[in-house]
DRENKENU-33405 format. One line per 5 residues: for each residue z, x, y of C-alpha. Coordinates in steps of 0.1 Angstrom, whole numbers, padded with zeros to 4 digits. Layout:
Z X Y  ...
// end
This chain:
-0046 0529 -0872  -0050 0563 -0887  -0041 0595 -0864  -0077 0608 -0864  -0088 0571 -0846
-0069 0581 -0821  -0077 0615 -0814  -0114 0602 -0818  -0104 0582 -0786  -0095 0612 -0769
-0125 0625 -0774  -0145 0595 -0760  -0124 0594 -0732  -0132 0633 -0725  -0170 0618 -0722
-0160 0590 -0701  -0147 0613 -0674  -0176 0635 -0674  -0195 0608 -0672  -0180 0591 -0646
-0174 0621 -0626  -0200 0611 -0596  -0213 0645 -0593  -0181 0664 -0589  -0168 0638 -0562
-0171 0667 -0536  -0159 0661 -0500  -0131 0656 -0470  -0102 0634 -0472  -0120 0617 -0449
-0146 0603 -0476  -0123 0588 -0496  -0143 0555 -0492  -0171 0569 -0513  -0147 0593 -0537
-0128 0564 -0546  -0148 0543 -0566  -0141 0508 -0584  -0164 0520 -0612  -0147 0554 -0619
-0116 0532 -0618  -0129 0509 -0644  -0137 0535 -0670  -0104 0548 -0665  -0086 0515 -0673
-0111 0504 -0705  -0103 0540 -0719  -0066 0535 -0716  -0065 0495 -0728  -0085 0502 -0757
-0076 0495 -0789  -0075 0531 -0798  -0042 0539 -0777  -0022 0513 -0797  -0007 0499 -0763
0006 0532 -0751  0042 0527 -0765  0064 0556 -0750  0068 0579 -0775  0043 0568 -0802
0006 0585 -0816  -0010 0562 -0790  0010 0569 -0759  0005 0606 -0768  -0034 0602 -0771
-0033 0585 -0731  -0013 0614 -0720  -0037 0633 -0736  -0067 0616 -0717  -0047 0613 -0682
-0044 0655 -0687  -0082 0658 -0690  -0086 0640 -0661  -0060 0661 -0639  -0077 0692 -0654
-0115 0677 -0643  -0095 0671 -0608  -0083 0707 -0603  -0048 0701 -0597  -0020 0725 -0609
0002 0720 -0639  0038 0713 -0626  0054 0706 -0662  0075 0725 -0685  0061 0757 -0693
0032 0758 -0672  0019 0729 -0686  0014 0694 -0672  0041 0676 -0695  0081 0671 -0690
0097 0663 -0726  0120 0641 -0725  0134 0631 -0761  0098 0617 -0779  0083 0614 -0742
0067 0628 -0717  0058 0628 -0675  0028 0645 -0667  0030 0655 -0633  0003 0682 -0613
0008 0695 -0584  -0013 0695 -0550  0007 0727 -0531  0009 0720 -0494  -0009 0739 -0464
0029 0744 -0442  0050 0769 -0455  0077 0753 -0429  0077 0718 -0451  0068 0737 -0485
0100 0723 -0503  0097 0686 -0489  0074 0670 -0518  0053 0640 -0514  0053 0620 -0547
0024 0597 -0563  0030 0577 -0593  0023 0552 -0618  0037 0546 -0657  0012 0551 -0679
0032 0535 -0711  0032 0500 -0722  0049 0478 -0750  0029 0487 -0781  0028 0461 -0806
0052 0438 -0789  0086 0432 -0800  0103 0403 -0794  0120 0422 -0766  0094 0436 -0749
0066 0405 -0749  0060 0372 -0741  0040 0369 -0773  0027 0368 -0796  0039 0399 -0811
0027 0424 -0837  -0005 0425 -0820  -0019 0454 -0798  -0005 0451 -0763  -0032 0467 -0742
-0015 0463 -0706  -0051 0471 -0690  -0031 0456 -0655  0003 0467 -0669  0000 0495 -0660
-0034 0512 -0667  -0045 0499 -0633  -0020 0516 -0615  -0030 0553 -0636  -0065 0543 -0628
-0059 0545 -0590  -0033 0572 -0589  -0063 0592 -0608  -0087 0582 -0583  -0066 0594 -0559
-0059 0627 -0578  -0091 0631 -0577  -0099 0635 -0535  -0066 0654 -0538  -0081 0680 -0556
-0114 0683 -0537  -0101 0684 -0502  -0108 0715 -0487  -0075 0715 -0461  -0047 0705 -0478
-0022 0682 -0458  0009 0703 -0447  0032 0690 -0474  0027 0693 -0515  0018 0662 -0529
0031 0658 -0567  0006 0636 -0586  0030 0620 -0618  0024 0600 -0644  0056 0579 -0659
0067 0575 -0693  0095 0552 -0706  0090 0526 -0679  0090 0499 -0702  0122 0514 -0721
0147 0511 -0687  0127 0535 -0661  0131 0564 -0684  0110 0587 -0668  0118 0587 -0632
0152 0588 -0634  0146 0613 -0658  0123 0637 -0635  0149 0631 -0608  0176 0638 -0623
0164 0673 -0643  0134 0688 -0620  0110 0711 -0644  0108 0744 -0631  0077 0745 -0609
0100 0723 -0588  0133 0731 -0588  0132 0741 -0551  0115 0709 -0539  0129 0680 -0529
0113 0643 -0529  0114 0631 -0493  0090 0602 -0498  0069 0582 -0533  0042 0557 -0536
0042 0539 -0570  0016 0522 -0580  0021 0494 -0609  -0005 0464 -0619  -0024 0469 -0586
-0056 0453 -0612  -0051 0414 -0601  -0059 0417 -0564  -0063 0377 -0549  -0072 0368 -0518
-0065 0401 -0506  -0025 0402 -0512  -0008 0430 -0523  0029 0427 -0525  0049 0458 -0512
0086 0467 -0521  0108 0496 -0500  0091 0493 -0469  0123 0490 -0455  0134 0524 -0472
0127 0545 -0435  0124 0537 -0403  0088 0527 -0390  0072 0525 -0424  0060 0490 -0420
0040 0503 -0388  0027 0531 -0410  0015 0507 -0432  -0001 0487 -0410  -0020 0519 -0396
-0030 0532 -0429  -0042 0494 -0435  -0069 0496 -0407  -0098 0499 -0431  -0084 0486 -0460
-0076 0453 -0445  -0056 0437 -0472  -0029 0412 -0469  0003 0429 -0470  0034 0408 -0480
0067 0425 -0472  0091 0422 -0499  0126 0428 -0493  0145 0427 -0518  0152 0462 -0546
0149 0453 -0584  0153 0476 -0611  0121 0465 -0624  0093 0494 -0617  0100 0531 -0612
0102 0531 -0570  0140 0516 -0576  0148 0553 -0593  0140 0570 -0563  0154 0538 -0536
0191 0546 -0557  0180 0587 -0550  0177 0580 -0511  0142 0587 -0509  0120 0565 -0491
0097 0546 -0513  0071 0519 -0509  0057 0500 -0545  0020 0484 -0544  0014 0459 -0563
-0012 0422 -0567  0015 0406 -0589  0024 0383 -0621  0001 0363 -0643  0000 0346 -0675
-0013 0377 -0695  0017 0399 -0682  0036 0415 -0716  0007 0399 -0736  -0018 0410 -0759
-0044 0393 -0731  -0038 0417 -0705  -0074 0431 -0714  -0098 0449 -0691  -0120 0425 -0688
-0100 0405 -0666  -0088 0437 -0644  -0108 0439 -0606  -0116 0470 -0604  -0130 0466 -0569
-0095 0455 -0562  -0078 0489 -0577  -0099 0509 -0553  -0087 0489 -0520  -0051 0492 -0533
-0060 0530 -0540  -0075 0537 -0504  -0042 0522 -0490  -0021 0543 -0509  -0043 0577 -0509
-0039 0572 -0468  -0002 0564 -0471  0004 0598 -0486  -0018 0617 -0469  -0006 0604 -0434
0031 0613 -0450  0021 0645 -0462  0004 0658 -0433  0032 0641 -0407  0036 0664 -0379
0071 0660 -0373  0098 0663 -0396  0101 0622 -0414  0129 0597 -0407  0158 0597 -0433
0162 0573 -0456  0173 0540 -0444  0204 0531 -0465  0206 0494 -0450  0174 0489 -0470
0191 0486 -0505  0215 0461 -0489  0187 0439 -0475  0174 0410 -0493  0143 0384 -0483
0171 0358 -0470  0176 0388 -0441  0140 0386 -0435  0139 0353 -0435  0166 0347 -0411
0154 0380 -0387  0118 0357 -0391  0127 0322 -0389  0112 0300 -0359  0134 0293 -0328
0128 0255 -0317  0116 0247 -0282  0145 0230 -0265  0128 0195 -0247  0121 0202 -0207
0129 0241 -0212  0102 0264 -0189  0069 0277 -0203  0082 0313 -0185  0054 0335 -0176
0036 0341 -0212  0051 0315 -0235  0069 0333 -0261  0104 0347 -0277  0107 0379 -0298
0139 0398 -0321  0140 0430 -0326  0138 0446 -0360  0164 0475 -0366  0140 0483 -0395
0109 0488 -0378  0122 0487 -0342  0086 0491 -0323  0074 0460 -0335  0092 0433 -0322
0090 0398 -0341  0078 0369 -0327  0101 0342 -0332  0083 0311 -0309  0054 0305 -0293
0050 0280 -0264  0026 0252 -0269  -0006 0259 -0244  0010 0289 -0231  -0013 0321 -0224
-0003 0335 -0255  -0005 0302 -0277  -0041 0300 -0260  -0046 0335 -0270  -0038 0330 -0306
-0003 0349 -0310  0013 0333 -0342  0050 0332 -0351  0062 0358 -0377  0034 0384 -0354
0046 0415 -0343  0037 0431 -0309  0027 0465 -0317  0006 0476 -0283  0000 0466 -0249
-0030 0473 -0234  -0036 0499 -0260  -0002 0516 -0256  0026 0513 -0277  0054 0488 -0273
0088 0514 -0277  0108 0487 -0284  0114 0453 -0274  0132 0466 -0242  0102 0483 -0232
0076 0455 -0245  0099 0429 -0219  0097 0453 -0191  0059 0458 -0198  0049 0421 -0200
0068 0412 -0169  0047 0441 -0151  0013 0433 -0172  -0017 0422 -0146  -0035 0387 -0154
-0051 0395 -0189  -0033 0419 -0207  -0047 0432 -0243  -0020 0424 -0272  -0023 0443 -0307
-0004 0424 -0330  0009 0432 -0370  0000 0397 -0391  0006 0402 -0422  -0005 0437 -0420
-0034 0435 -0406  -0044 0451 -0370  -0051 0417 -0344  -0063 0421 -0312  -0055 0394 -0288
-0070 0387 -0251  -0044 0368 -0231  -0058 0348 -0197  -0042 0330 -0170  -0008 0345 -0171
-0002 0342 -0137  0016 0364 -0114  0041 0390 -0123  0075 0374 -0130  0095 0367 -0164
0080 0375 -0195  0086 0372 -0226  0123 0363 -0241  0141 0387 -0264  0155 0356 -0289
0192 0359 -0306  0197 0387 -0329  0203 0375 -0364
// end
C-alpha cells in the first residue's frame, strides 16, 4: 500500500473524531455514563483496524499513521503533551509511546502519577512468529488491541473535560512494541521523558482486548499487586456490574507485567482469547463495542478513585508476584461438613485473606442455616454488616456473635455488590467460624 493511502487514512480518521465528538462531550466526572459512549468507541476501533494502518506493526508506515490518529484524538481531548520535546511521542529506536498528561489538583501528591494504558501496535502482516495464520495478510487486531486504545481514549476524553481535576496527575499512554517483547513499557519505565522525570508511577490500569465482553466477564490480572484492591474493585464495579474473575497468577504477556516487576501496583482488564486472536479475522465487525464502554466505565472509576484517594495508597504488595491461582484455590477451596457437627448460630466458616484482609472468604455454608436460607454462597466475601464495614475477620466474628435476629450482609460474588437478609438467627451466641488458614 502506497504511503499517501495511508496518510489519506489519517485524514479520514481526523473526520471520524469530529464527527464522533458528541458535541464536545462536556461535563463532570460524574457523567461518565453518557461521555463514554459504545459508539464513539466503535469509530475509534474501525479507524484503527482498517486496512489503511497495515495492522499497526511497531515501527512500520502503518503503526506511525495510528499514532498519528491516537494524537488527534488526545489533541480533540485537551490533554498535555508529556513526550519528548514537548510533543506527545517517546522514540524509542523506529517506535514510539504517546503519552499526555492530565496534571493533578494536590500539589502534596503532584509527583505520585496515576497511569492509563493500552498498546496500540499489532503484528502487521503476520509472520510466522507473530500469528496463528495465515500469514502475509493484513492483521487488523480490531480486539488486539484497538479495543483497549478505544476505551483508554474514551476515557481520555472525560479526563480532559472534567472541570476538578482529581488530586493526583493521571498519565494517559499509549504502548508501542507490545507485540515485540513489551517494548514500550519497560521502555517508558526505565528512561522517563522529561515532562516526567520527577514523577513516579504509584499505580497503572492496562487495558488490552477488552472488545469480546461474554456474559459479562472480564478477566483481571494484579489485583493482588496492593492491599485492598480487590474491594476497590468491587466498589468501582457498583454500576458497572460485570463479572469480575480474579486472576492470580503474573505472565509476561501484556504491558501491566512491566510495571508488576517495577513494584507498582497494577490491575489488567481484559474479556479474553478467541479463535481470531493473532489472525487476520480479528476484524471490527465482531468487536462489542457496548462491551468496551462497560470495561471503560470500570476502569475510568478505578483511576479516578486512585487518583483522587485521600490518603497516601498502600505499597506494593510483593507477595503478589509470588502468588499463583493454586494459592487462590487452596485460600478458596470448600471445607466439608463433618457428619453430626453443630449448625452454630449462623451456619457458616470463613479464612482470611492477607491480600484483601476486609473481606473475609467464605469457605462453607451450613445446609438450612440462616445464612444458607439467606443465600450466602461459598467462595462470597463478607464485606459489611448491617451497612458497616467488616475490619477483618476478627472484627466480622465478634460482630456476628453480637448481630440482633436479622442482620443485613453485603457480600463480594464475583465482584459484584450482594445484599443478603438473614432471619431466624436466634439469640446471641457463636457465630460464625474463622476456618484453617491455608
Amino acid at each position: 500500500m502506497e504511503l499517501r493511502k495511508v496518510l489519506s487514512a489519517v485524514a479520514l480518521a481526523g473526520a471520524i473524531l469530529s464527527a464522533g465528538s458528541s458535541g464536545g462531550k462536556r461535563g463532570h466526572a460524574a457523567d461518565a455514563a453518557a461521555v463514554i459512549d459504545a459508539a464513539d468507541a466503535g469509530r475509534h476501533v474501525a479507524a484503527l483496524a482498517d486496512d489503511a494502518f497495515e495492522g499497526r506493526e511497531g515501527g512500520s508506515r502503518g503503526g506511525r499513521a495510528a499514532g498519528a490518529y491516537i494524537v488527534e484524538a488526545l489533541r480533540a481531548a485537551g490533554i498535555e503533551p508529556a513526550g519528548d520535546d514537548g510533543t506527545y511521542f517517546q522514540r524509542f529506536g523506529a517506535m514510539r509511546n504517546i503519552l499526555a498528561l492530565v496534571p493533578g489538583s494536590d500539589p502534596a501528591c503532584e509527583r505520585e502519577l496515576v497511569v492509563v494504558g493500552a498498546h496500540y501496535d499489532h503484528v502487521g502482516y503476520g509472520t510466522a512468529a507473530n500469528s496463528y495464520g495465515p500469514t502475509g495478510l493484513i492483521h487488523n487486531g480490531a480486539d488486539d488491541n484497538a479495543s483497549g486504545v478505544a476505551g483508554v481514549l474514551e476515557i481520555a476524553q472525560v479526563l480532559g473535560s472534567m472541570p476538578v481535576k482529581p488530586r493526583r496527575p493521571i498519565l494517559v499512554a499509549f504502548w508501542d512494541g507490545e507485540e515485540k517483547g513489551l517494548l514500550g513499557s519497560w521502555h517508558f519505565l526505565r528512561v522517563r521523558p522529561k515532562p516526567l522525570r520527577d514523577q513516579r508511577p504509584v499505580f497503572a490500569v492496562n487495558l488490552d482486548m477488552i472488545g469480546r465482553l461474554r456474559g459479562d466477564r472480564v478477566e483481571v490480572y494484579g489485583a493482588r499487586t496492593m492491599t485492598g484492591l480487590r474491594r476497590m474493585l468491587v466498589e468501582a464495579n457498583r454500576e458497572t456490574g460485570l463479572e469480575l474473575v480474579i486472576d492470580w497468577d503474573i505472565a509476561d504477556d501484556s504491558d501491566h507485567f512491566p510495571f508488576i516487576e517495577s513494584r507498582v501496583a497494577t490491575v489488567m482488564l481484559h474479556t479474553g482469547l478467541h479463535d481470531e486472536y493473532h489472525r487476520p479475522s480479528d476484524d471490527v465487525q465482531l468487536v462489542d463495542t457496548a462491551g468496551v464502554e462497560r470495561v471503560a466505565r470500570l476502569a475510568l472509576e478505578v483511576v479516578t478513585t486512585v487518583a483522587d484517594a485521600p490518603a497516601a495508597l498502600p505499597p506494593f504488595r510483593d507477595a503478589s508476584r509470588r502468588e499463583k491461582n493454586a494459592h487462590r484455590d487452596a485460600l478458596e477451596r470448600v471445607l466439608p461438613l463433618p457428619p453430626g457437627s453443630p449448625r452454630g448460630r449462623w451456619g457458616m466458616s470463613t479464612r482470611a485473606d492477607a491480600g484483601d484482609p476486609q473481606a473475609p472468604v467464605v469457605v462453607r455454608v451450613v445446609p438450612d442455616s440462616p445464612l444458607d436460607q439467606a443465600g450466602l454462597h461459598c467462595g462470597d466475601r463478607i464485606l459489611a454488616i448491617d451497612g458497616e464495614p467488616v475490619g477483618n475477620q476478627e472484627t466480622m466474628l465478634r460482630r456476628m456473635a453480637a448481630a440482633g435476629e436479622a442482620p443485613a450482609l453485603e457480600v463480594d460474588r464475583a465482584g459484584r455488590r450482594i445484599a443478603l437478609q438473614i432471619v431466624g438467627g436466634g439469640a446471641p451466641s457463636a457465630a460464625a467460624e474463622p476456618a484453617p488458614a491455608r
